[in-house]
Structures are given as C-alpha cells and as structure tokens.
PADOVEX-992099 format. One record per residue (C-alpha): residue in three letters; x, y, z. Coordinates in steps of 0.1 Angstrom, whole numbers, plus 5000, padded with zeros to 4 digits. Layout:
// PADOVEX-992099
ALAXYZ ...
END
This chain:
// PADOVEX-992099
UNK693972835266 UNK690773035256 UNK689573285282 UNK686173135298 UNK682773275292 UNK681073395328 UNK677773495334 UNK677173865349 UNK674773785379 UNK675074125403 UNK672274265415 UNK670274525388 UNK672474375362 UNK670874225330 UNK672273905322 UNK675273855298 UNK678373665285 UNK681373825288 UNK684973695287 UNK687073665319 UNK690573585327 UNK689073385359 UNK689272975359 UNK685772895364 UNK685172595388 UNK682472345395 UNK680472575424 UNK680072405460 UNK677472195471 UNK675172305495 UNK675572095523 UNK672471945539 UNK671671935575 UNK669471625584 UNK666571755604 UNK667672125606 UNK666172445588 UNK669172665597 UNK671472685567 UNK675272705579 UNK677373015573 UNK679673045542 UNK682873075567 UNK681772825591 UNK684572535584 UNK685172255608 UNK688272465620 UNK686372765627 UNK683972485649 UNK686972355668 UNK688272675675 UNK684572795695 UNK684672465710 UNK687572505722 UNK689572305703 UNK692572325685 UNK692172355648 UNK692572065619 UNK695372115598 UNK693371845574 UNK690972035552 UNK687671895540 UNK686071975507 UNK682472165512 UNK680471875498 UNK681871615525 UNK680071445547 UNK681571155573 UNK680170835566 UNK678370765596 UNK676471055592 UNK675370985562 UNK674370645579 UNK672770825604 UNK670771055587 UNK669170745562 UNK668670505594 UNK666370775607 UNK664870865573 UNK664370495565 UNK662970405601 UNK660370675598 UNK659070535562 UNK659070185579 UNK656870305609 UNK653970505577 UNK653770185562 UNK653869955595 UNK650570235607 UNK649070175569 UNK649069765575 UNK647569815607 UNK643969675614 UNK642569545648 UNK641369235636 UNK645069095623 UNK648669195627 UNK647769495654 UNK649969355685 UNK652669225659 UNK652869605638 UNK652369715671 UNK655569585687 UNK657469645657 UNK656569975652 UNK657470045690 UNK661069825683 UNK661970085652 UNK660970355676 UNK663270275705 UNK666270265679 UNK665770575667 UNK665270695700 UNK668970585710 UNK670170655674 UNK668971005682 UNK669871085717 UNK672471345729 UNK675271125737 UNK676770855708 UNK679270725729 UNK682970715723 UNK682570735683 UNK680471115685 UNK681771355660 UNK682371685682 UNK682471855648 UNK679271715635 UNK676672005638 UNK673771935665 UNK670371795645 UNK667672055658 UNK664072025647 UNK663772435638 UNK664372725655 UNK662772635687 UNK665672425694 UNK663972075700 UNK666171815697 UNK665571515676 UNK664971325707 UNK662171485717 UNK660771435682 UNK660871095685 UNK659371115718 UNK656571275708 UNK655571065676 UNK656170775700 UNK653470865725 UNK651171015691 UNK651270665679 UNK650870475713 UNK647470705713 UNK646370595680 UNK646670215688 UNK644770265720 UNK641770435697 UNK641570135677 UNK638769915677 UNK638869625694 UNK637369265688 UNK635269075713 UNK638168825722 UNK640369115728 UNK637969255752 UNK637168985774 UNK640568905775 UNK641669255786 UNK638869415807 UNK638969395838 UNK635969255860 UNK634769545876 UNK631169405885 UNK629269555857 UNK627869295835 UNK627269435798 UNK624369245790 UNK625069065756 UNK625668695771 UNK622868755796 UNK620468805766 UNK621868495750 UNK621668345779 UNK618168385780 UNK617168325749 UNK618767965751 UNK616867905780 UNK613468015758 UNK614167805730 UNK615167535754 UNK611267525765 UNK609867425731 UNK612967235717 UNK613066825726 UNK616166685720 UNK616366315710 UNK619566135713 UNK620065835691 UNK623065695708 UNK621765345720 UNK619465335686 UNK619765025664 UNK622365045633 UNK619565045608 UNK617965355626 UNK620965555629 UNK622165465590 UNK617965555581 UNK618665915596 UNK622365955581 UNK620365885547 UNK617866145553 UNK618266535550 UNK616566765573 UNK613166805552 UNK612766415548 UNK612766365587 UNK610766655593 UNK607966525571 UNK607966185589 UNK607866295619 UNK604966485612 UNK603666155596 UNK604065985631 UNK602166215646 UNK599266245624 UNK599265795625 UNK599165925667 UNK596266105668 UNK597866405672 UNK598466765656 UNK601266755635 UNK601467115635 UNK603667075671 UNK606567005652 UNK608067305631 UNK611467185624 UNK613866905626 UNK617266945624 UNK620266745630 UNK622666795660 UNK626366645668 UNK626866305678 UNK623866155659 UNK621166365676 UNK617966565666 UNK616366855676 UNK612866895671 UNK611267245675 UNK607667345682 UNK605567645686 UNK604767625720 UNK606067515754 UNK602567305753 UNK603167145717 UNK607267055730 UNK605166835763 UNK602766645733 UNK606066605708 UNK607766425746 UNK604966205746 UNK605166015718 UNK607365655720 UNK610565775704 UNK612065445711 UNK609665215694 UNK609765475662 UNK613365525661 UNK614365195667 UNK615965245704 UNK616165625704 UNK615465815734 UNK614266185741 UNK616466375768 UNK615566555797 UNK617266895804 UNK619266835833 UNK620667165857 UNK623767105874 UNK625267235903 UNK629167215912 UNK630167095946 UNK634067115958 UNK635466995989 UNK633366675990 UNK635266426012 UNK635666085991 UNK634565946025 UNK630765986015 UNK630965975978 UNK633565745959 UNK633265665926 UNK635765375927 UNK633865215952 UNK630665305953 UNK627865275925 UNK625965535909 UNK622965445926 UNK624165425959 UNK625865755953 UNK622165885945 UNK620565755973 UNK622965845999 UNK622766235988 UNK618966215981 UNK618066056013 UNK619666406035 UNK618166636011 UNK614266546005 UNK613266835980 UNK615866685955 UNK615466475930 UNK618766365919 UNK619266235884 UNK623266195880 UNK625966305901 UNK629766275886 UNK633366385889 UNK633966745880 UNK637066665865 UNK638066255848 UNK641666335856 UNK642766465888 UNK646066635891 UNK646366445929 UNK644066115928 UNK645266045961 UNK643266405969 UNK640966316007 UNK638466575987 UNK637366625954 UNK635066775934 UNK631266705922 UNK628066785899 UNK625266725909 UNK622566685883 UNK618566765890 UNK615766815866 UNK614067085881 UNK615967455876 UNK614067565909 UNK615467295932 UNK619167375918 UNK618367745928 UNK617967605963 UNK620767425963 UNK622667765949 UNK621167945979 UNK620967696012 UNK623567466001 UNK623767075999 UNK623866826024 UNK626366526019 UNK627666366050 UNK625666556074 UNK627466856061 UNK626267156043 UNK628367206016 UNK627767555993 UNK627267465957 UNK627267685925 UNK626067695884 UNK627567465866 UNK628867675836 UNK630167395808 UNK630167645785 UNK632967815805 UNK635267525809 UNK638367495788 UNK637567315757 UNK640267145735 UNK640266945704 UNK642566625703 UNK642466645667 UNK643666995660 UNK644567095696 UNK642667415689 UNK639767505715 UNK636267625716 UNK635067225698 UNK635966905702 UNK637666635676 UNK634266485665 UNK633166855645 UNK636466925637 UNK637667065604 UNK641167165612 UNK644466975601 UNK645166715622 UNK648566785652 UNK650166615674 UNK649266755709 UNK653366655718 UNK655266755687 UNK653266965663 UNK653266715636 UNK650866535613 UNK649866215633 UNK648166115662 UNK649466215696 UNK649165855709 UNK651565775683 UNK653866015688 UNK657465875694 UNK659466185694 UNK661066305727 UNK661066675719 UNK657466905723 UNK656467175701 UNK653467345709 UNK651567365678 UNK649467705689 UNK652367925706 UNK655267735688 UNK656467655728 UNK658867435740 UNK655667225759 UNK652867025748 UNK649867195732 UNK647867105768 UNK650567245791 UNK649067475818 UNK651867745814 UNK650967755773 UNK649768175766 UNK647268065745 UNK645767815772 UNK646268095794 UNK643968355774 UNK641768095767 UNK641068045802 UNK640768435807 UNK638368445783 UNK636068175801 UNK636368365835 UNK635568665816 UNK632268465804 UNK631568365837 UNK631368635848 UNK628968785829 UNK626768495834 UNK623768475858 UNK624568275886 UNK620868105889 UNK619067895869 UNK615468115871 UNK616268455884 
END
C-alpha cells in the first residue's frame, strides 16, 4: 500500500504535502450541543462523565459523532416548536384567528415547557450533558418561561375590536360616550322622520310600491303634496324600510307635523303613519290586575289609566310571548305612551297598577337578544336575512319545524344543544354584549 499524503498544519508552518507512514482517518465530528455555547472537551467521553457523577464507567464505547435518539428527538421537537410558534405570531391579527393562534401558541408552549424541564422521568439520560442557554447558566426552562410571558404581553397589546370589548370590559360606571351620541342622534332624526306603515294597505298599494324605486315615490309624494296645497319642499327623501314600510324625511321638526297631516290612508290605499311610541318595562305585575288571557286590551288600558291621570296609555303587552313558568302569579309588562316626558315620570315616581306603585324602567329593544329562525344567527331577524338557511335543532338545511332528527347540533358553537339553548357560549356573549349596551345607554327618554 502507497504511503498517504498529509497536510503539514502546525503553527508558523507553511502549508505542504509530504508523505507519512500514518493511516489517515475520516476526522471526528464535532458534536453539537442543542441550546449550549460551551464546546465539550476533547477527553470528556461518557466514561470520564460517569466517573464525576459518580458512577461506574461504561465498558461500551461510543463513537464521537453519536448521539441517542431521543436526543436527537428532543433537540428538533424544541427547534420545530419554536418555528411553529414565529409563524403562529406572523398569522396573528385581532380581527380573525387571535383566540385560536392564541391558544395554540400557548399549547406548543406548555410542551416545550415539560419537554424542557429538569426532570424527564424514568427515561432521563444521566449522561446526556445539561442544555444551558450560555454561560450564565439559565436553563432551558426558564427560556421558555420567558418567551412565554414575552408573547402573553404582545397579545395583550393587540388591538381589539368593538365586540371584543364590550364583551370583555368590565362595567365600571364610566360610560364612553359613542352609543350615547348615537343614541342621540336617533332621537334627532326621529323628530323630522314620519314613518308610514303599509301593513293593512290594499294588495294593489303594496304591489304599486314594490314596483317603484326610491326616486319614483319620492317624486309622488311630492306630487301629493303640491295637489294639497302644501310645500312639497317638506319632504327630502323617501326611502323604503323592512316589512313594507316608508320613511319619509323632512327638513324640519315643523315640515315632519305638515308631512303627518296629510290622509296617508286615502293616498296609499289603507296605509297608515305611525306614532313613536316610548315604552317602559314593568316586572312583578300580579296577573291579578292585568291578564292577558282574560282580559281585553282595552280594559287592560283603562284599568291602568284610570290610577295614573297624567298617562296616556296607548298599548300595554307582555314583555316576553313565552314564559319559562306560565303558571308564574307575576309577570312582566310594557307599557307604551306617546309622550317621552310622561315615560320619564313613570321612570322616576313609578306606576300605579292595583293600587300599587310599581318602579318601572327604559325599555331598551335594541338590547334584547335577537335571533333569526332562518339562519339562527343574531343581531336580525328571518325576514332581512341573507344567511343559509339551519335548522335551530340539528344544524341542517331545512326548516326547524321539520326537523325529525333526535340528536341537536348547535349550528353557531357546534354544541351538543339547540342553536336557542340558554347555556350556548355564543348566546352567552351575545347577551354580554347587550348588558354591555345597556349599559352605556341613557336611562331616560329626555335627559
């Protein structure tokens, strides 16, 4: 066998071939340290570890470049769990998947955690060096700790949407404003908007309107009121509302009392314009004095009218259609007036019913639970509804009146309960929400 060549690599010597009598041999591999900067010692085998620790030394000898599989495993769980928590922090946003990434992140977190801890349990290799983070002698542990609470920080900086306020804030009595101002400015355009309901309108009036767009109604409304007598510059605007409705805006709260004036019913075949109407809620009302099973509407009226003289009651009706206990003693009312400064003083002093003051409060139907038997979704009901139709028992594409099968699914949470069950999350942050509303609501009509 030829001699091999070797290279001359001492210190202050110039490179150069020259022959040996030495068998070269592959060098050996460095050996890498997962999460550690301190390079191991030359003469620091696995026997020279068992013999500081105390242990008696292997007769088995490993080659240099040997690693036990589970470290290896090890080592590319932890690697691969920290690429999967960059990318989970890339895909977050606060408008999509933040409390999914969020929880996931948190999951591959708590893994490594445990994956990283001091202890493995019966399976630890004493002769696996300890994983430092550098030569302050953190372990990997409290690595992990700390990017856990860095990215806890950085979701609690993220923006947040408005749902995800109201349903988190707490009510601490200071009211931000925003649905006070919108509040408001429902209750301006309420002064020189008249609403006109078409609901007991002939079929030919309510096809006439269907056929017309927005500009066509306007412009003969306008005609009516010229063929009057009277300024057709009180109407602005007509546009169309749900359920076969119209809205006409004016200018003024002076030009919205003319536009009331006119007979709606003879023009629209049947249609009539509707009175705002202020309700008040009523609770504890003893079905004693006011039955709706047994009593009329009219008598209902009278009986609560004649012990309260400044009120002018227009309606008064059930708070609820479906009682959870119809064989309740008490219930709950509204009662409807068409004044906002008499329901103040009904707010303030109470109600009378049965020679008994009862307290009364706003009626909010804006902040009552809303659901759509179409889509089961809430916030509209099934006559705008654009969704996909769902059953409200099983989830599925049909009715829920027709629904035969015997097992619910919960179409919003994916549940094992009906879409309308009380104890559904998304009911249940739904009805946060409202409370939150409700709270940052006025509680008057006026002030």
């Amino acid at each position: 066998m030829k001699p091999a060549l070797t290279k001359a690599s001492s210190k202050g010597m110039p490179g150069a071939f020259s022959r040996s009598n030495i068998t070269v041999r592959s060098p050996p591999q460095e050996t890498t340290v997962p999460m550690s900067k301190k390079a191991t010692a030359p003469n620091d085998s696995p026997s020279n570890k068992a013999v500081e620790m105390g242990e008696p030394p292997s007769n088995k000898v490993s080659p240099p470049n040997a690693a036990s599989p589970k470290n290896v495993e090890n080592e590319l769980t932890l690697t691969e769990g920290l690429k999967r928590i960059r990318d989970l922090l890339d895909e977050m946003n606060p408008q999509g998947k933040n409390v999914t990434l969020k929880n996931e992140a948190l999951d591959v977190l708590n893994k490594l955690f445990d994956l990283a801890g001091p202890t493995r349990g019966p399976t630890h290799d004493p002769h696996q060096q300890p994983m430092t983070s550098g030569g302050d002698g953190g372990s990997v542990a409290g690595d992990i700790k700390e990017i856990k609470e860095t990215l806890k920080a950085m979701i609690a900086d993220k923006p947040k949407t408005w749902a995800q306020v109201a349903r988190t804030t707490p009510n601490t009595g200071e009211v931000p404003g925003w649905r006070q101002r919108q509040e408001k400015l429902r209750r301006e355009r309420a002064k020189t908007n008249v609403l006109i309901t078409t609901r007991n309108a002939n079929e030919e009036a309510k096809q006439g309107l269907k056929n017309m767009d927005e500009a066509q109604i306007t412009a003969t409304a306008k005609g009516e009121m010229v063929r009057a007598n009277k300024d057709p510059n009180s109407i602005q605007a007509v546009r169309k509302t749900a359920n076969h409705g119209l809205c006409i805006q004016c200018p003024t709260e002076q030009a919205a009392e003319e536009v009331r004036t006119m007979d709606w019913r003879s023009l629209l075949g049947g249609s009539e314009v509707i009175k705002p109407q202020y309700g008040v809620v009523v609770h504890g009302v003893l079905k004693l004095h006011v039955n709706f099973d047994t009593q009329s509407p009219d008598e209902i009226n009278k009986r609560i009218g004649d012990l309260n003289d400044k009120i002018n009651i227009k309606q008064v009706v059930p708070l609820r259609k479906r009682t959870r206990n119809p064989n309740a003693s008490a219930q709950s009312i509204i009662i409807f007036v068409e004044d906002p400064a008499r329901a103040d003083e009904c707010i303030s002093h109470g109600i009378y019913i049965g020679k008994q003051n009862h307290a009364a409060e706003r009626y909010m139907p804006q902040c009552q639970i809303k659901q759509c038997f179409n889509c089961q979704g809430y916030g509209h009901t099934a006559g705008i509804c654009t969704g996909k139709k769902a059953c409200g028992n099983c989830g599925k594409d049909h009715e829920t009146r027709e629904c035969k099968n015997e097992e619910a699914h919960c179409v919003q949470c994916q549940g094992p309960h009906p879409a309308w069950h009380h104890e559904c999350p998304v009911r249940k942050r739904e009805s946060m929400r409202l409370e939150s509303m409700r709270d940052e609501l006025s509680s008057w009509f006026t002030k």
